[in-house]
C-alpha positions in Angstrom: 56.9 -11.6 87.1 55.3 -14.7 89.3 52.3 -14.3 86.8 54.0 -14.0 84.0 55.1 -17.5 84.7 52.1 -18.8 86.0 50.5 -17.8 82.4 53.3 -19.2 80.5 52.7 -22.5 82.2 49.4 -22.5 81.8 49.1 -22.0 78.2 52.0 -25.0 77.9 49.5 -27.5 80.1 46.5 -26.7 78.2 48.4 -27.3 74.6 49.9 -30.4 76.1 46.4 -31.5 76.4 45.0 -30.6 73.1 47.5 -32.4 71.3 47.6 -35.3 72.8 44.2 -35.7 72.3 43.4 -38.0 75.4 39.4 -38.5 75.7 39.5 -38.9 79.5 41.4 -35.8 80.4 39.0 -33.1 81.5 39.4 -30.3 78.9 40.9 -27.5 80.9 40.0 -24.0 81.3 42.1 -21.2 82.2 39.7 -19.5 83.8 38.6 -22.1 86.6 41.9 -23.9 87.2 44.2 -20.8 87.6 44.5 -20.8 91.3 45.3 -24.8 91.8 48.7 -23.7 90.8 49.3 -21.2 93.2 50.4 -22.6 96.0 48.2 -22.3 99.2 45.6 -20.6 97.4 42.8 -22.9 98.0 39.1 -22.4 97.0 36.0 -23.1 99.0 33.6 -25.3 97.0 30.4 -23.2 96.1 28.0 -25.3 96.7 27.7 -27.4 99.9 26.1 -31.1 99.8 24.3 -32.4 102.4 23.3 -35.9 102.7 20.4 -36.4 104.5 18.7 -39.9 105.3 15.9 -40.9 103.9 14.9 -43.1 105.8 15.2 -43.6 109.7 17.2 -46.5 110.5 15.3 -49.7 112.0 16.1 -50.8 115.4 18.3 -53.9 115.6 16.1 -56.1 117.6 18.2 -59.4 118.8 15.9 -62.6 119.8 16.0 -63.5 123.5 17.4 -67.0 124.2 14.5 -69.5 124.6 13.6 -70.6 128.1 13.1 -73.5 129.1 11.2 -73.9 133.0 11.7 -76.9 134.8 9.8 -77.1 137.7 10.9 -78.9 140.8 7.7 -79.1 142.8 4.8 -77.5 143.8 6.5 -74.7 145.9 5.8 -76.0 149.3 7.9 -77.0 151.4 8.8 -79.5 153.8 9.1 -77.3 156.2 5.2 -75.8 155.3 3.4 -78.9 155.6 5.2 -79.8 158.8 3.8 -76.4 159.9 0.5 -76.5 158.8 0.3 -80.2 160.5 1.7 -79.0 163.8 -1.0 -76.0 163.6 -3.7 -78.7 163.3 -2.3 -80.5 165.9 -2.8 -78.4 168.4 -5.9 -77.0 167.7 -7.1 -80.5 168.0 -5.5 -80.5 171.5 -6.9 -77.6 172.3 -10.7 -78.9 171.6 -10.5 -81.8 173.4 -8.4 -80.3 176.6 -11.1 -77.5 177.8 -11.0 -78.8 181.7 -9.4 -76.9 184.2 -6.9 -78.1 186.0 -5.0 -77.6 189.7 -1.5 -76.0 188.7 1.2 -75.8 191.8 4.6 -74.6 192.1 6.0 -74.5 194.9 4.2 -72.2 197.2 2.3 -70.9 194.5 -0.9 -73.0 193.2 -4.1 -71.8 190.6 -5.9 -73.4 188.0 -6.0 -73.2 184.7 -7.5 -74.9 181.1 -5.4 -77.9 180.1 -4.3 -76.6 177.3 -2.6 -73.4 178.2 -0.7 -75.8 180.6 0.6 -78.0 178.3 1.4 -75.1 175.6 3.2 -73.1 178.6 5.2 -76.3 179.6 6.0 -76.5 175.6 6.9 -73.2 175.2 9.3 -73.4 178.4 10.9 -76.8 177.5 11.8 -74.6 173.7 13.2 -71.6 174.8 15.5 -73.7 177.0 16.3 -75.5 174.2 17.1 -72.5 172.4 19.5 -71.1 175.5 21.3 -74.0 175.9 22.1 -74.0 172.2 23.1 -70.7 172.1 25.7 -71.0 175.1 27.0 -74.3 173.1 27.7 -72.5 170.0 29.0 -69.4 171.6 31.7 -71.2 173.1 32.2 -73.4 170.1 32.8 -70.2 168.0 35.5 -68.7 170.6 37.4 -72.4 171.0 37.8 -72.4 167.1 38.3 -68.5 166.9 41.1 -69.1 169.1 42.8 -71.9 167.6 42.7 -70.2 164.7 44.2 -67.3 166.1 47.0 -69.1 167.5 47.4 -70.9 163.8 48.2 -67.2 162.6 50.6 -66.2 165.7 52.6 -69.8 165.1 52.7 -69.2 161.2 53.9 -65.3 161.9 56.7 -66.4 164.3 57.6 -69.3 162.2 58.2 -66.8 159.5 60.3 -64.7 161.8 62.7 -67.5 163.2 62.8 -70.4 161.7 63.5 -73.2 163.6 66.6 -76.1 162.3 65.9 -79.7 163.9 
């Protein structure tokens, strides 16, 4: 009975179509269109198109932002030249101070070249330097650490209980 129907409406589409007479409609066939009205009855297409590229793709290549160099100096420092000077120094000083001299301290005496008495004597006058600044900052550090602590503990209890004047 269902195709029956099915038939019956077919044959009604298709006259529908030839009398009108429209140029653009697609002439139907019974054949080939018979399952579109079935409902879920669905076709697989029989041949399969597959698009392949032609062509590979170019890389997208995006120009680098122009630099510009400025340049400061010659790269040597300050600090370098007041090196290399120093270095001169006391090689100089150490050509021209070859003679021995006495060296005494308190009980103890010997002699030496000039010049490893003056470096010694420079070398001991730095690294006291250096130990006296170290104890200077050190207790610098804890005096602030400690005012700062006590900042925190005064802000903390003054959160905790405020005070009314």
């Amino acid at each position: 009975m269902g195709s029956l129907q099915t038939t019956d409406l077919l044959e009604e589409v298709v006259s529908d179509r030839e009398t009108t007479g429209d140029p653009e409609q697609e002439p139907f066939s019974s054949e080939s269109d018979l399952g579109s009205f079935v409902p879920g009855a669905i076709e697989p297409p029989e041949e399969t198109v597959k698009f392949e590229a032609k062509e590979k793709p170019e890389p997208v290549t995006v120009p680098e932002p122009e630099q510009h160099r400025v340049f400061a100096g010659t790269g040597i420092s300050w600090a370098f030249i007041f090196g290399v000077l120093l270095t001169v120094a006391i090689i100089v000083l150490a050509v021209q101070n070859t003679e021995t001299v006495p060296v005494q301290l308190y009980f103890w005496e010997t002699t030496a070249p000039l010049i490893i008495v003056i470096l010694v004597g420079a070398l001991a006058a730095v690294l006291i330097d250096e130990l006296i600044g170290m104890i200077i900052r050190r207790r610098k550090r804890k005096v602030l650490a400690e005012r700062e602590e006590l900042k925190h503990l005064r802000a903390k209890a003054d959160s905790r209980d405020p005070r009314i004047e």
